[in-house]
C-alpha positions, 0 to 999 in steps of 0.5 A: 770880735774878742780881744785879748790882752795877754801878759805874764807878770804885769796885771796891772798893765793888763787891767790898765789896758782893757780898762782904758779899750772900755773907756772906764777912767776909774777901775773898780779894785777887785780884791781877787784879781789873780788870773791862773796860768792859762786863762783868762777873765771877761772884762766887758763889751766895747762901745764897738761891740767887742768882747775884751778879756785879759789873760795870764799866757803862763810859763809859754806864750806861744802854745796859749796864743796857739789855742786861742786861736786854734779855738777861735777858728774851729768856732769861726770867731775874730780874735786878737791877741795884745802881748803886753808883755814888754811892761813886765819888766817895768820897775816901778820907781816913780810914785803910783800915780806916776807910774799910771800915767806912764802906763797909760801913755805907752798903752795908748801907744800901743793901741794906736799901733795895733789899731785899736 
């Protein structure tokens, strides 16, 4: 199965995601973490086997998740698709730290939500 953790404005929460489903406590910082609009980057293999990726959907969500999908079924493979999308609007008052624990507490959330 590949997961797919999508988001539009938010890296950090897509990182942070796919870096908590990998079990990594520590990401590795990456000086070129820029994803273009419509693709996707490999970000490891879960301890279950699945592939995790995180993926800028661009300027629409829908046709990129459509595609995902579209591709996932002609090749005959389990994909699912994360929306983090509802953290891009996540104003970053608190202190770095702050703000992680934050997101790592509403990801985990999320995960549990999606059965994860």
């Amino acid at each position: 199965m590949k997961i797919y953790y999508i988001y539009r404005r938010n890296l950090y929460a897509a990182h942070l995601a796919a870096y908590l489903h990998l079990g990594i406590n520590n990401p590795v910082k990456q000086k070129n973490n820029r994803i273009k609009e419509m693709q996707y980057l490999y970000c490891g293999l879960s301890s279950k086997g699945e592939e995790i990726y995180i993926a800028n959907y661009g300027s629409n969500k829908r046709i990129f998740v459509n595609i995902l999908e579209g591709v996932a079924k002609i090749y005959d493979v389990r994909i699912k698709v994360v929306d983090l999308s509802s953290f891009d609007k996540l104003q970053y008052l608190c202190s770095k730290k702050n703000t992680r624990l934050k997101l790592m507490n509403k990801l985990e959330a999320g995960l549990d939500e999606n059965h994860i």
